[in-house]
C-alpha positions as CSV (number, residue, x, y, z in Angstrom):
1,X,12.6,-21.9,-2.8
2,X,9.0,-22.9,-3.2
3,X,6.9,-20.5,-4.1
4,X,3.7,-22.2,-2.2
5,X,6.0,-21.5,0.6
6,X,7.7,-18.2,-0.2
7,X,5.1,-15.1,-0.4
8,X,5.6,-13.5,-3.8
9,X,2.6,-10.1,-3.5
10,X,3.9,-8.1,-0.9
11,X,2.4,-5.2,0.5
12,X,3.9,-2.4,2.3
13,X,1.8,-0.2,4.4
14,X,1.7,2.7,6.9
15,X,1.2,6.7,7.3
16,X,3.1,9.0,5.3
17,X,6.4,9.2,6.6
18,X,6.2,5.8,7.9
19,X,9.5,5.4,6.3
20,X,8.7,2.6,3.7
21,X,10.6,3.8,0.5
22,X,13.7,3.4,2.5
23,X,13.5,0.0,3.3
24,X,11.1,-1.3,-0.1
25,X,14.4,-0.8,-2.7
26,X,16.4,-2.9,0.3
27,X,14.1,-5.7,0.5
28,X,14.3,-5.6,-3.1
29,X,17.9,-5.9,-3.6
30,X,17.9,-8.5,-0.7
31,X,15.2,-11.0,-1.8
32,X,17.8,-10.4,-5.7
33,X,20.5,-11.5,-4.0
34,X,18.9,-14.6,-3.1
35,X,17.6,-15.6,-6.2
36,X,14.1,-13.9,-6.4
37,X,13.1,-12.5,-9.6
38,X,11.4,-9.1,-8.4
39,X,9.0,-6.7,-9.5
40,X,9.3,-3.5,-7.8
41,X,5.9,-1.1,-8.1
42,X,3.7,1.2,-6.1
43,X,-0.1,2.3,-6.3
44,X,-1.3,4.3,-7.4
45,X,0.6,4.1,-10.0
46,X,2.5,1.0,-11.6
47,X,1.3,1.6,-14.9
48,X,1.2,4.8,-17.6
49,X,-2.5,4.8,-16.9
50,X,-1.8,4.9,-13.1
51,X,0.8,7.2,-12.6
52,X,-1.4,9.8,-15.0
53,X,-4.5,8.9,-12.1
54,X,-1.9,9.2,-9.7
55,X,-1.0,12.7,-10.0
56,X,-4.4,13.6,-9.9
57,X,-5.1,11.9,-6.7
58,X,-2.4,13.7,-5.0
59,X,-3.0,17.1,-6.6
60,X,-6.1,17.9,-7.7
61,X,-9.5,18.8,-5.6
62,X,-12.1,16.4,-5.9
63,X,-14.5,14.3,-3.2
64,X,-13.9,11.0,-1.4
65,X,-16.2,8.9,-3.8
66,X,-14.3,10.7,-6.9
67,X,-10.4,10.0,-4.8
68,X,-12.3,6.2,-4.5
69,X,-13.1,5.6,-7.7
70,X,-9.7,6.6,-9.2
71,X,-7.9,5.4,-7.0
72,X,-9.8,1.9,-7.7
73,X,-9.6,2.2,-11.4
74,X,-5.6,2.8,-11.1
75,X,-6.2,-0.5,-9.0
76,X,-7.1,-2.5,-11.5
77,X,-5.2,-1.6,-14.7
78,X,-2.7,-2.1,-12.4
79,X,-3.6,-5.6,-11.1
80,X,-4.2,-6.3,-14.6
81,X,-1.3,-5.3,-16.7
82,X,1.5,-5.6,-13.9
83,X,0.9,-7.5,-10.8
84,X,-1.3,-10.3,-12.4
85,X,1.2,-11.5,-15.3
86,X,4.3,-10.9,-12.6
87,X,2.8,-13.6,-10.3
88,X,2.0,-15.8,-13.2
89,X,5.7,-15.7,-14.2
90,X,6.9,-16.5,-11.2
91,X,8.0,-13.1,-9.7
92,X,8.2,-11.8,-6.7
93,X,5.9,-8.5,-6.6
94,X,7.1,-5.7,-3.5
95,X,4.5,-3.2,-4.0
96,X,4.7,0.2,-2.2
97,X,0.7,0.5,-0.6
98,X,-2.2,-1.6,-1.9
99,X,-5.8,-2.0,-0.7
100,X,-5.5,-1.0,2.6
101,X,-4.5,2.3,1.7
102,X,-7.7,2.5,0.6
103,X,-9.0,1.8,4.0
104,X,-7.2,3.6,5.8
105,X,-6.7,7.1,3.8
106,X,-10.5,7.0,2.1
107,X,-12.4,4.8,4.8
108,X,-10.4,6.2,7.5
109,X,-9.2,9.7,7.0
110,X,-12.0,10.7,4.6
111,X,-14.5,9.2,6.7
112,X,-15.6,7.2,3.3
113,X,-18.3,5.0,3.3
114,X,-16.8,0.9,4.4
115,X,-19.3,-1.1,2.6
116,X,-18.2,1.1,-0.8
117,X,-14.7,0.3,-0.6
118,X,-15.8,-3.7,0.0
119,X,-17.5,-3.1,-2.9
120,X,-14.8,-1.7,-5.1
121,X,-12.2,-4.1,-3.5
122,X,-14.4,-7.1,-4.6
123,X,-15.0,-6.1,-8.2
124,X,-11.5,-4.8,-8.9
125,X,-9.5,-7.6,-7.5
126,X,-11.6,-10.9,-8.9
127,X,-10.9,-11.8,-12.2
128,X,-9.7,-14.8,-14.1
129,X,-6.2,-13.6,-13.5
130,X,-6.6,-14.4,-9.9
131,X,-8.6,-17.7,-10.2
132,X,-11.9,-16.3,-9.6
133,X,-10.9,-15.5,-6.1
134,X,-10.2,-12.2,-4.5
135,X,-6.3,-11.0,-4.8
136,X,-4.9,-9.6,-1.6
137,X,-1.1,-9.6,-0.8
138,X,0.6,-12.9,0.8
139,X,2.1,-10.7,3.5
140,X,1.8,-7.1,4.4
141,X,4.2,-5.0,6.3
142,X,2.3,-2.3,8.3
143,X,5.3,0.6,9.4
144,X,3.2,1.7,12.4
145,X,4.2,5.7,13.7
146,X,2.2,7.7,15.5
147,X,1.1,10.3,13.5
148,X,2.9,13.3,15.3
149,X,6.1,11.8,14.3
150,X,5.4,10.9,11.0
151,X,4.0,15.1,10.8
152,X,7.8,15.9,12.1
153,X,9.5,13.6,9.4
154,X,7.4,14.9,6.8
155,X,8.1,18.9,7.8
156,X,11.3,18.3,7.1
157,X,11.9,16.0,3.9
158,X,9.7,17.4,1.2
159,X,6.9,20.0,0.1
160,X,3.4,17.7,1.1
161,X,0.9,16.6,-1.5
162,X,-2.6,16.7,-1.2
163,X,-3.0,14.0,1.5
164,X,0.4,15.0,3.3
165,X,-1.3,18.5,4.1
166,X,-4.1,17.1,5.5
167,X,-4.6,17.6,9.4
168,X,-3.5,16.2,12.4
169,X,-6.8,14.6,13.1
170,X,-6.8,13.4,9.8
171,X,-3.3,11.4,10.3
172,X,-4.9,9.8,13.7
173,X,-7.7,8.6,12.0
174,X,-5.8,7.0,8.8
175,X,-3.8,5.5,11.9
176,X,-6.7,4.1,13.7
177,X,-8.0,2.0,10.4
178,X,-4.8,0.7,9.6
179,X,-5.0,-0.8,13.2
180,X,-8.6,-2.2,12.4
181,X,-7.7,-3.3,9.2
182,X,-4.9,-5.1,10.6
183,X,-6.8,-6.7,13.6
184,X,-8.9,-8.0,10.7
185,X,-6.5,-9.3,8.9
186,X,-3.4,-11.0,11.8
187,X,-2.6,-13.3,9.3
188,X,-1.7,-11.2,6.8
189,X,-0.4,-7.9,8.5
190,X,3.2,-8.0,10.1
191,X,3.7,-4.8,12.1
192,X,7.0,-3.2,11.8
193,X,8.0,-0.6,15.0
194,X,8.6,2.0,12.5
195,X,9.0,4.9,15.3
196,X,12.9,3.2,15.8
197,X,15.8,3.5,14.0
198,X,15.8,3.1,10.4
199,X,18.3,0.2,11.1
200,X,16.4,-1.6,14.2
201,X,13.3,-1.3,11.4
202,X,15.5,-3.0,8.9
203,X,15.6,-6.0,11.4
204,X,12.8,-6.1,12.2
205,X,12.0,-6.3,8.3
């Protein structure tokens, strides 16, 4: 298959307990069985550097331009060490939240400053690697739930991190700017029904 036709960075997005990391290893083992050489990651994290950022973003206190930065540094060793030379050989790259998140957890939940993140987004993802042009996903599947369903799933799977604990409010919000970032972006964004069956959502997939 072509890969100027096939899209070889793709995102997955949505709220916690969207339901993404059931269907993410599925895709995966689909997209092998057809011949696609794939890279299976997540941010943050993706890289030792990462995953040591990582656990602080989910455990430890710190403020929304702090949670930014990290986040954006685990960004870019990431893009740098993984995603970057995956593309370049040709592989197919399923990674488990990207940018977006940003938007929608920092921008939206936090309440972060926009123009920031636009900021950070534009530095971290140009580089040589990418051709001098700003990397973004080929395709990004947004597993839209309303929050209050998403707060059920999550009540019962596992004890929450720092950003599962967060409020109600703060899940409606994070909602809200994944809708805006994917009105910005119709090209890009596919939106999944994630509220249905876990099979019906593999269909739709």
């Amino acid at each position: 298959m072509s890969h100027t036709l096939f899209p070889r960075f793709i995102s997955f997005e949505g709220i916690d307990g969207a339901g993404k990391s059931t269907h993410i290893p599925r895709l995966a083992e689909h997209l092998r069985a057809q011949g696609q050489d794939v890279l299976l990651t997540r941010e943050p994290g993706g890289t030792a550097l990462a995953e040591k950022l990582r656990q602080m973003i989910l455990h430890d206190a710190m403020d929304a331009l702090t949670e930014a930065l990290l986040m954006f540094a685990a960004r870019r060793d990431h893009l740098q060490t993984v995603i970057e030379p995956a593309l370049a050989a040709g592989k197919t790259v399923l990674c488990d939240r990207f940018t977006d998140a940003s938007f929608a957890y920092q921008g939206g939940g936090r309440g972060f400053d926009v123009q920031v993140l636009q900021t950070l987004e534009s530095w971290v993802q140009t580089s040589p690697q990418s051709g001098g042009v700003l990397r973004q996903p080929d395709v990004t599947f947004w597993f839209d739930l309303p929050p209050a369903v998403a707060a059920q799933r999550l009540a019962a799977a596992r004890q929450a991190d720092r950003f599962e604990a967060q409020s109600g409010d703060f899940f409606e919000k994070v909602a809200a700017a994944y809708a805006k970032r994917a009105a910005a972006y119709p090209t890009r964004f596919l939106r999944l029904d994630a509220q249905q069956p876990p099979e019906s959502v593999w269909q739709q997939l």
